[in-house]
NUGUVEX-167268 format. One line per 4 residues: number of its first residue (from 1); their letters; for each residue x, y, z of C-alpha. Coordinates in steps of 0.25 Angstrom, whole numbers. Layout:
NUM> A> X/Y/Z; ... .
//
This chain:
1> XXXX> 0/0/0; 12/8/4; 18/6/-11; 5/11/-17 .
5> XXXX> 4/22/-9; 19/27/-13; 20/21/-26; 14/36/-33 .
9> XXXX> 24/42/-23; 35/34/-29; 33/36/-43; 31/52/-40 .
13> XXXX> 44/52/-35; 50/44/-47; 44/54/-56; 51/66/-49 .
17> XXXX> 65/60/-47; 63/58/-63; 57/73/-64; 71/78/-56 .
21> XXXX> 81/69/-65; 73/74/-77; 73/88/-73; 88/87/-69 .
25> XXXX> 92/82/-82; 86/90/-89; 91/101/-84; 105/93/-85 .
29> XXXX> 101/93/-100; 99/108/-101; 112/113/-95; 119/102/-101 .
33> XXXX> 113/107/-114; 118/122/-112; 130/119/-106; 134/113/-119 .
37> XXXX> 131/122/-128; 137/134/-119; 149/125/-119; 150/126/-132 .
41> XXXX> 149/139/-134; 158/144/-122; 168/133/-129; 166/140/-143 .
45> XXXX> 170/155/-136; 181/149/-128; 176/151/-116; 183/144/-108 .
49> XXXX> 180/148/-93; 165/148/-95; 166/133/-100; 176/129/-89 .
53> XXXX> 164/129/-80; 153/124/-91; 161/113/-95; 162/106/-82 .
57> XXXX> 145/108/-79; 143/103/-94; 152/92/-91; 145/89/-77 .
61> XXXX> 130/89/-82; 134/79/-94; 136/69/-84; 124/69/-80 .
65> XXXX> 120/64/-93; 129/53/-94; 118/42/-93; 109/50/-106 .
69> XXXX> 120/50/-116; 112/40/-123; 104/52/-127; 108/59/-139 .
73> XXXX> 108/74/-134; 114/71/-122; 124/64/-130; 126/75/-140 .
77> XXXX> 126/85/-127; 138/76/-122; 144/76/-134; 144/91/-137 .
81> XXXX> 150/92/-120; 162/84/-126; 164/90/-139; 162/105/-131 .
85> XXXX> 175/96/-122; 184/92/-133; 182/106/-141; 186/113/-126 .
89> XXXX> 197/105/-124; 203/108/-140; 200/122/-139; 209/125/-126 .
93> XXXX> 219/115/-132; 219/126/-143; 217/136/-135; 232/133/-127 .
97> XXXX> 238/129/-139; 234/143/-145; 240/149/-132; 252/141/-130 .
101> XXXX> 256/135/-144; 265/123/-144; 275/130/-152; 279/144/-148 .
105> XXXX> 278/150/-135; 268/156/-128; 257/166/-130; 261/179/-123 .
109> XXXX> 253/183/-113; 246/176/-103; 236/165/-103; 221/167/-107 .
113> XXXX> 209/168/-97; 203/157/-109; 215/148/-108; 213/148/-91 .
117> XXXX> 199/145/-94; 203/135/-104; 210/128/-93; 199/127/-85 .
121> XXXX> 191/120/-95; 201/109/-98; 200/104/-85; 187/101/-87 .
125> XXXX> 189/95/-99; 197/83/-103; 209/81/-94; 218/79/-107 .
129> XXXX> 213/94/-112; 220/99/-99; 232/90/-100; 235/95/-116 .
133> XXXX> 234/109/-111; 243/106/-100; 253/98/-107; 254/108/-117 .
137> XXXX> 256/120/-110; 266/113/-101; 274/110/-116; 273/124/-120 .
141> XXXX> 279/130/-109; 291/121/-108; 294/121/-124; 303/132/-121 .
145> XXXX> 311/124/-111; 314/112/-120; 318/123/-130; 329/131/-120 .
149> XXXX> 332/117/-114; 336/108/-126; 346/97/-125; 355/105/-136 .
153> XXXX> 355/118/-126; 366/123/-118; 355/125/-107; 350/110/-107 .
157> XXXX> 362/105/-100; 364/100/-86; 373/113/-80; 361/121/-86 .
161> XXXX> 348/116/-78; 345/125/-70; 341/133/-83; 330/121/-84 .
165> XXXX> 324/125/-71; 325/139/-71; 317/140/-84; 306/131/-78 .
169> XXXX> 306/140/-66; 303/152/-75; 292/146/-84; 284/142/-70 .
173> XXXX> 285/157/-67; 281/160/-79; 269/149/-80; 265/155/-66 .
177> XXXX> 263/168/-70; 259/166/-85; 250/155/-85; 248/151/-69 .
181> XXXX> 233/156/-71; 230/150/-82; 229/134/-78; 222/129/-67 .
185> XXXX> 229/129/-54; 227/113/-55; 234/110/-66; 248/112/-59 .
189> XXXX> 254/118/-74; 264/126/-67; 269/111/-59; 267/103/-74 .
193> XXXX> 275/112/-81; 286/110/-71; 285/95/-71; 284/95/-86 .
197> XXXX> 296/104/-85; 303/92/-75; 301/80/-85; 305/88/-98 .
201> XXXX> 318/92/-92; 320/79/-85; 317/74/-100; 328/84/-106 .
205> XXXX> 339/82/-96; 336/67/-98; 339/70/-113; 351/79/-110 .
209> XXXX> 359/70/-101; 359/58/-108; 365/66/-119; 375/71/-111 .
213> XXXX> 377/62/-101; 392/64/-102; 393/77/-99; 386/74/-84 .
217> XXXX> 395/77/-75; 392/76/-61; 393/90/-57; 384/94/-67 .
221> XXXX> 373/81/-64; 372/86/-49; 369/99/-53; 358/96/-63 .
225> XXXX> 352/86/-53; 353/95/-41; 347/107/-50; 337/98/-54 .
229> XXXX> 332/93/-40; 332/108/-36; 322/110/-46; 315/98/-42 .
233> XXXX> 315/103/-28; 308/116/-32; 297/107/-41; 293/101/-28 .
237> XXXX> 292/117/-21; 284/121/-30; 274/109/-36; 266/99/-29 .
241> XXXX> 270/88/-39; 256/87/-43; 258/84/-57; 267/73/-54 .
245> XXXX> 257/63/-60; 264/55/-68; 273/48/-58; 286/52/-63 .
249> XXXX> 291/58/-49; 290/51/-37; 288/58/-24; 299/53/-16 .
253> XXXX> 296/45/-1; 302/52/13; 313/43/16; 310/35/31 .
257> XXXX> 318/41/42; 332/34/45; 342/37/57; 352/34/45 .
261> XXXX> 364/45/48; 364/47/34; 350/54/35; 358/65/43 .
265> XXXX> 361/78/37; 361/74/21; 363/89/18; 373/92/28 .
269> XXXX> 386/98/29; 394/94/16; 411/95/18; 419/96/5 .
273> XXXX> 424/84/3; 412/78/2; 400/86/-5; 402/81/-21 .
277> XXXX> 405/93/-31; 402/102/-18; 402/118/-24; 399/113/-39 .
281> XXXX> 384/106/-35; 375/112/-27; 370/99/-25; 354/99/-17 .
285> XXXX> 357/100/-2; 346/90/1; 338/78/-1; 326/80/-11 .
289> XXXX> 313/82/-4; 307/67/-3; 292/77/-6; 297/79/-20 .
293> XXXX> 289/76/-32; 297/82/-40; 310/76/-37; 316/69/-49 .
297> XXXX> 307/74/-61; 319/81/-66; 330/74/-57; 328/60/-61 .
301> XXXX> 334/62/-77; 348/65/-71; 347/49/-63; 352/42/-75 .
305> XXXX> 366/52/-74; 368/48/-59; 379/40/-63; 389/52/-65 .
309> XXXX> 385/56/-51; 389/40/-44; 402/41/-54; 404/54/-48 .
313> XXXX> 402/50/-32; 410/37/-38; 422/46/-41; 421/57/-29 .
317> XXXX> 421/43/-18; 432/38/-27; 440/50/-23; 435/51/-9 .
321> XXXX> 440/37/-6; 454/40/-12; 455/53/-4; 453/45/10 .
325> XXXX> 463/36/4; 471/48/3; 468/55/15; 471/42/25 .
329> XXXX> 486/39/17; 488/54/20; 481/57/33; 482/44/37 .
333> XXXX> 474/36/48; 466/46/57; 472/50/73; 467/40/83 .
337> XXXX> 457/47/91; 455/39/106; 443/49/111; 434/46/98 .
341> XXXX> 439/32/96; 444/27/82; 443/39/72; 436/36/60 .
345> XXXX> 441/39/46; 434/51/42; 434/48/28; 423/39/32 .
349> XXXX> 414/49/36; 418/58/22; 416/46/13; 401/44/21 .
353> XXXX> 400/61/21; 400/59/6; 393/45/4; 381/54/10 .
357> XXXX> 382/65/1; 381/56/-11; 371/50/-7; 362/61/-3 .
361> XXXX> 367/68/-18; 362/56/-25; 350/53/-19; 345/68/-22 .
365> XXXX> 348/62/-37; 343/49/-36; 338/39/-26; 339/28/-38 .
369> XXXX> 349/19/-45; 361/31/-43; 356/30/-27; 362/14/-30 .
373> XXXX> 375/18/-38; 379/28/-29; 378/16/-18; 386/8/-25 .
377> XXXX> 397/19/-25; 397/21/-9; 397/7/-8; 411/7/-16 .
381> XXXX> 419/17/-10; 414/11/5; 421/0/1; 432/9/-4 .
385> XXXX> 433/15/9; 432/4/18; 444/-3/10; 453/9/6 .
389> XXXX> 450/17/18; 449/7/30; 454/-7/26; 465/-1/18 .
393> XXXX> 472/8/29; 470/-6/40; 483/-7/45; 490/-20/42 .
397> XXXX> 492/-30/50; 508/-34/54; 511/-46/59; 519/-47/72 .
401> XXXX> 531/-57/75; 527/-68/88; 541/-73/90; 541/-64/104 .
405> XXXX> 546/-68/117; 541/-64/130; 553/-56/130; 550/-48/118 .
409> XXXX> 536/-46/124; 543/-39/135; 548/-29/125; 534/-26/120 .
413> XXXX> 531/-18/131; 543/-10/130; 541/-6/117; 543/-17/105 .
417> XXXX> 528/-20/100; 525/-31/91; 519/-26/78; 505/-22/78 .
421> XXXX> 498/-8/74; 501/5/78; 490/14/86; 490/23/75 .
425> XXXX> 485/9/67; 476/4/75; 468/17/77; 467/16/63 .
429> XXXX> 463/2/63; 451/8/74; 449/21/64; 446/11/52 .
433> XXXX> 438/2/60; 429/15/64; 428/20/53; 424/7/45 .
437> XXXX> 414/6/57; 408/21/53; 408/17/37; 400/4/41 .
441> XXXX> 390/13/50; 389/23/40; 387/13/26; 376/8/35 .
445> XXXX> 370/23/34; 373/25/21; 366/11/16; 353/15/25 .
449> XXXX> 353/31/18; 355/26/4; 343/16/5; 335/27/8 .
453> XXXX> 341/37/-2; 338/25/-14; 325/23/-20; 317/11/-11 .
457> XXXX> 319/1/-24; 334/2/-22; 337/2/-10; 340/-12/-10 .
461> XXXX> 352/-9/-19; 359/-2/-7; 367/-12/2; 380/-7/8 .
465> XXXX> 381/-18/15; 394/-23/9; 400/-10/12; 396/-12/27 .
469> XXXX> 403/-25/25; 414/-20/22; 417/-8/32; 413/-21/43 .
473> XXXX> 427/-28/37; 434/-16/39; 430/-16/52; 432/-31/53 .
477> XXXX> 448/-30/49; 449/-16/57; 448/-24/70; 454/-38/66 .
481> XXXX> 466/-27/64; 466/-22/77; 463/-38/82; 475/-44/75 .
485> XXXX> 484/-32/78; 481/-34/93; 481/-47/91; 495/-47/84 .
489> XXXX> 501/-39/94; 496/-51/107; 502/-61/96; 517/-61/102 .
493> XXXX> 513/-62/116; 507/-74/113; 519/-80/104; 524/-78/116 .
497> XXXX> 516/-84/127; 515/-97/119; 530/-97/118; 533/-95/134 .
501> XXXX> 539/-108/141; 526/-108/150; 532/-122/155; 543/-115/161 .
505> XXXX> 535/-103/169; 538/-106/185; 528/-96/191; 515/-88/189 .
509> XXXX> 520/-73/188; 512/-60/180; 506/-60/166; 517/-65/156 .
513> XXXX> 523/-55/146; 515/-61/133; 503/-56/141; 508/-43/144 .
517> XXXX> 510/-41/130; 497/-45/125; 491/-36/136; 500/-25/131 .
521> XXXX> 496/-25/118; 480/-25/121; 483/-12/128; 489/-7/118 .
525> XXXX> 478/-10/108; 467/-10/113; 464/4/118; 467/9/105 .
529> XXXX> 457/1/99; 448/4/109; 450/18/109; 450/19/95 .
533> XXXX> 436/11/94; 429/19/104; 418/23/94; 416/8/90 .
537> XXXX> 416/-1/101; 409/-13/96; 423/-15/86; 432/-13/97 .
541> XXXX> 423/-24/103; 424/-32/92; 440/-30/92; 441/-34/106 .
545> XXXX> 434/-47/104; 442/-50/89; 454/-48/98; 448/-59/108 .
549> XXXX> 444/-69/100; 458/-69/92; 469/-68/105; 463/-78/114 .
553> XXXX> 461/-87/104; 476/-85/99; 480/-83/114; 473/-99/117 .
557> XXXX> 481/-103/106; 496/-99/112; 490/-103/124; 492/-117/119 .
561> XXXX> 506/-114/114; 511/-113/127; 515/-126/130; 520/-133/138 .
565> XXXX> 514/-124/151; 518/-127/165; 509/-125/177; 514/-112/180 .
569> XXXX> 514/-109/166; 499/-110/162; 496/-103/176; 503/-92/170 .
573> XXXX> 498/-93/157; 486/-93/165; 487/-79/170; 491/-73/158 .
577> XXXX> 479/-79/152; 470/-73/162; 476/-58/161; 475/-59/146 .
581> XXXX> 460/-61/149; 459/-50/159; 465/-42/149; 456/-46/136 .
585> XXXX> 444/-45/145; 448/-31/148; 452/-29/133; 441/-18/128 .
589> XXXX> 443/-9/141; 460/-11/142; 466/2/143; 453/9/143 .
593> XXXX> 448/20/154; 435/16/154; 432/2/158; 421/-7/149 .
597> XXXX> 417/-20/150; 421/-28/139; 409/-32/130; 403/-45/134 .
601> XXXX> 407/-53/121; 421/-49/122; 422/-55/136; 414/-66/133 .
605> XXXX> 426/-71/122; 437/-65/132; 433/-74/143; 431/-87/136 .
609> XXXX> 443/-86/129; 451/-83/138; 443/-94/149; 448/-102/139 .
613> XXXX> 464/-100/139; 463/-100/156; 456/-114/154; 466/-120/145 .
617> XXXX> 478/-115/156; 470/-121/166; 470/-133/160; 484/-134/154 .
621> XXXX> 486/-130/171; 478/-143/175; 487/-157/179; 484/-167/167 .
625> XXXX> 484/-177/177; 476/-184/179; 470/-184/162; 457/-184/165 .
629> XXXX> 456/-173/174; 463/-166/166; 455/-166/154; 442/-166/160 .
633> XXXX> 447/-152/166; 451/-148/151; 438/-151/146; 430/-143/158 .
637> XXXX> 442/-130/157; 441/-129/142; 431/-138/138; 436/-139/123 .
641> XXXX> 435/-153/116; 447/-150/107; 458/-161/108; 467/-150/102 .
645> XXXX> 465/-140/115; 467/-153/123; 478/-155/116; 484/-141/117 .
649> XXXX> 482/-142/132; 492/-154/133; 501/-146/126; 500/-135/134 .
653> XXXX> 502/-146/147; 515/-151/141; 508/-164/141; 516/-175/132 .
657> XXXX> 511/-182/122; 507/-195/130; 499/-188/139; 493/-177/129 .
661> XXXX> 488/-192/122; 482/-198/133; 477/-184/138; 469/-182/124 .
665> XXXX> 465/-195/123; 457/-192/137; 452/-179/133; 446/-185/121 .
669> XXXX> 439/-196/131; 434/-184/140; 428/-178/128; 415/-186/127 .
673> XXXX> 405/-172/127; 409/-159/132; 407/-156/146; 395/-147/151 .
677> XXXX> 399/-133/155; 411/-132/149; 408/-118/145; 411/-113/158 .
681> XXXX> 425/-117/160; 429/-104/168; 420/-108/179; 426/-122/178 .
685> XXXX> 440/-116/180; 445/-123/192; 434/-133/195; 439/-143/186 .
689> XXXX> 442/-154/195; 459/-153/195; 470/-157/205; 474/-149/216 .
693> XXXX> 484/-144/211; 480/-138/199; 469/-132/206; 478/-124/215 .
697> XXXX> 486/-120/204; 475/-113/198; 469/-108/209; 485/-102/211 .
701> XXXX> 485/-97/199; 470/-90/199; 474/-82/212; 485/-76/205 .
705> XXXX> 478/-70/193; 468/-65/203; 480/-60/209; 485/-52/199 .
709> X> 471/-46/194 .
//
């Protein structure tokens, strides 16, 4: 009943939504109608600022009839809209081609009120119409620069650029004043004309250079290219880079925030050794802006001439390295200097000072493939410098005589030295070492900087890990130098020891001669080392335990050439052996003022080594009698397996063949698996059971080191 009710209401409310469509459409009709043909009057008479506004209403309306083209005068309405379009678009096409002819210059004057008008029409018509005017305009403005600029003109080369951009600069001015009214604010013309500006010249120095590309010098390169990114920098001042469309400059990234050292002070002060051509290039005094849009649009033509820049830095390191050559024959090694430890080799800090500049140079000219190359140069002349500079100055090693007697040891303290290096050498040594500590610091740096100076697609190319490697050899032979010489030096005194008659001592007195010697030389040595490697610890660390782990080995080892050894003899060798511990235990701190515990690793191979040597006295001590006490306290003293030690220990006894037979074969048979604990021997030191004699002797003989300590 409801639906009966309503149904008239419905269909009055139909027929008036179709009254209101009808109605509307017509009258959509109408002003489409005389729209038309006012359109085409006004486009008749050139009136351009009238139809500006018409042509977009016109446009607008005809849309609206998009689903009645079917009907013919709508159709023919639509089609008389488009042909109104294309006569519009030729007409001002003519009309700025009757203005600013393709051949010829320029009307006087300045531009029409029509041809401001006209503008505004085109960009309501086809985006091509606007595109046509603009490229056009844009060629006839720059005719006269490819003219005054060609290749066969004095004016187009390289020394002559600045010509280029100061042209420019005077035809934006005039632009600004002449035409700046009359395009739209939009279109950026003043911007494209600079831009098309950027890629013809880009296009003609191109041209240029690889016509003359021997006649690039590098002096003249740096100046263009620096020129050229001034201009550049000025582009980004005064444009947005809006027109930038067509991808061919990238806007560089910010690159991420490093603690790197290198980061610090890039433009900072320059000395005169070390700025390149300084005076003759007035090279850019910092990075480009990484905000730059417009960096590289001209810039990037000179990227394939880069290689006469890396011959040039090639060449220039060349020389540097020969002048530090020359410099250390002159000036020769630098003056010890104990209150700032080891000095390093300042032309370490030069040859780095210059690495730096380069690199900062060449990155303003490119972060690509040059970026790689100049790499490959640094990585040459470190190696140069890690060879000619510190390996090739090392001093050489002289080997000393070991015929000495105890007599002759004597002597050493009044004055007669054994050979081994001067302190004038071994500072140098330390100097070396120091400064091949600072080059491996520093490569580090640079290696870190120039990955963030490349392009992210080659940074993978830059490894100077092999130069690292090669200042850590440096190092390496600087304190195997200082270990051997010291080394060398203790060498006699041991001769010595192991050609004493130790069966013949009758009595326990002070430390023999040999060790006064060897603790005369450590004296000597190592407080210069120290000193001199105060700035690097951890290597005077290292040297300490080098020097440990070579002279007790080598000390053991004439331990068993003392033979055969009385009682009284291995007590003594006993105490010797102990003060030589106290000594190598007090080794890092000898001579020193300030007292510091030794590092824990270096005590740690000082106290087992030397355990070790007291064990094997304290055994050769022991009665052989009866065997199997005796080789059971063997294996709990020095809990070694080796049938060659065992041997060694007979021989240091004095046992004869017969014996040292059946002696081995019961050490062999007491050998079925190592005893537990062994580790510990010096807690094991005196419970061993033994006879009561030997027990007495020791205890005898411990008193009297406790004694003299």
């Amino acid at each position: 009943m409801v639906k009966e009710i309503t149904r008239d209401i419905k269909q009055l409310d139909h027929a008036k939504r179709h009254l209101t469509t009808s109605i509307t459409t017509l009258n959509h009709l109408h002003m489409l109608a005389g729209g038309v043909d006012s359109l085409e009057a006004m486009t008749r008479r050139r009136q351009y600022g009238e139809v500006a506004n018409l042509l977009q209403g016109v446009v607008n309306v005809l849309e609206h009839f998009n689903k009645y083209m079917g009907i013919p005068q709508i159709r023919q309405l639509s089609e008389r809209v488009k042909a109104a379009q294309n006569e519009l678009g030729q007409q001002i096409l003519a009309d700025f081609e009757e203005a600013f002819p393709s051949q010829g210059t320029k009307r006087p004057g300045g531009p029409s009120n029509v041809l401001r008008d006209a503008c505004l029409v085109a960009n309501v018509l086809d985006p091509r119409i606007k595109q046509e005017i603009i490229k056009k305009f844009i060629k006839q403005h720059l005719s006269e620069y490819l003219v005054l600029f060609q290749e066969n003109q004095d004016v187009a080369w390289l020394d002559k650029i600045d010509r280029r951009y100061a042209w420019i600069k005077r035809q934006l001015m005039d632009y600004e004043e002449k035409y700046g009214r009359m395009f739209p604010q939009e279109w950026c013309m003043t911007e494209r004309i600079a831009v098309e500006f950027c890629h013809v010249t880009r296009t003609e120095l191109a041209k240029i250079m690889r016509t003359r590309a021997k006649e690039i010098e590098v002096k003249l390169l740096l100046f263009a290219i620096q020129r050229t990114t001034n201009f550049e920098g000025l582009m980004a001042k005064r444009f947005s880079g809006c027109t930038l469309a067509d991808g061919t400059v990238k806007k560089a990234e910010l690159p991420p925030p490093s603690t790197n050292p290198f980061l610090e002070d890039e433009t900072g002060t320059e000395t005169d050794e070390t700025v390149i051509e300084k005076g003759d290039i007035d090279r850019p005094k910092k990075p480009k802006a990484p905000d730059n849009p417009f960096h590289g649009i001209i810039s990037k033509c000179f990227e394939p001439h880069l290689y006469v820049y890396i011959e040039s830095q090639d060449k220039n390191l060349g020389e540097l390295i020969d002048r530090f050559v020359a410099d250390f024959k002159a000036q020769g090694p630098p003056k010890p200097n104990v209150d700032e430890g080891g000095a390093v080799l300042p032309s370490c800090a030069d040859l780095f000072v210059y690495y730096k500049k380069c690199m900062v140079q060449c990155s303003q000219l490119s972060t690509g493939e040059p970026m790689i190359a100049l790499t490959t140069i640094f990585q040459k002349y470190l190696r140069e410098y890690a060879w000619k500079i510190l390996s090739g100055n090392l001093p050489k090693t002289t080997s000393s005589s070991g015929g000495l007697t105890i007599t002759s040891l004597l002597k050493e303290k009044e004055g007669s030295e054994v050979a081994k290096f001067t302190v004038e050498e071994l500072c140098l040594i330390c100097s070396i070492l120091s400064t091949a500590e600072y080059c491996l610091a520093t490569t580090q740096q640079l290696e870190e900087k120039l990955k963030e100076k490349v392009d992210a697609s080659l940074m993978e190319r830059i490894n100077l890990t092999g130069e690292m490697d090669t200042f850590s050899i440096v190092i390496s032979n600087s304190i195997q130098l200082l270990v051997q010489d010291l080394d060398a030096a203790c060498d006699p005194a041991l001769t010595a020891m192991s050609k004493m008659q130790w069966q013949n001592v009758e009595h326990v007195g002070d430390q023999s001669p040999y060790v006064t010697s060897v603790i005369l030389h450590i004296k000597q040595n190592v407080p210069i080392i120290r000193d001199n490697l105060a700035s690097t610890r951890k290597y005077f660390t290292q040297f300490c335990i080098k020097f440990a782990n070579s002279f007790i080995p080598k000390f053991i080892n004439h331990l068993f050439k003392c033979k055969p050894i009385s009682m009284v003899g291995a007590e003594q060798l006993l105490l010797d052996t102990h003060s030589l511990k106290m000594v190598l235990l007090d080794l890092p701190s000898i001579g020193s003022q300030v007292v510091r515990k030794a590092p824990a690793s270096y005590t740690k191979i000082v106290v087992k080594g030397m355990t070790r040597a007291e064990m094997i006295l304290k055994v050769v001590m022991a009665p052989h009698e009866p065997p199997v006490v005796f080789v059971d306290n063997y294996i709990k003293l020095l809990a070694d397996c080796s049938t060659d030690t065992f041997q060694k220990i007979l021989d240091m006894k004095g046992l004869k063949r017969s014996e040292q037979s059946s002696m081995l074969e019961l050490f062999r048979q007491r050998l079925p698996a190592p005893p537990s604990g062994v580790e510990n021997t010096s807690s094991m030191s005196l419970t061993a059971p033994t006879p009561e004699q030997e027990s007495s002797r020791i205890r005898k003989l411990e008193k009297l080191i406790k004694k003299r300590l």
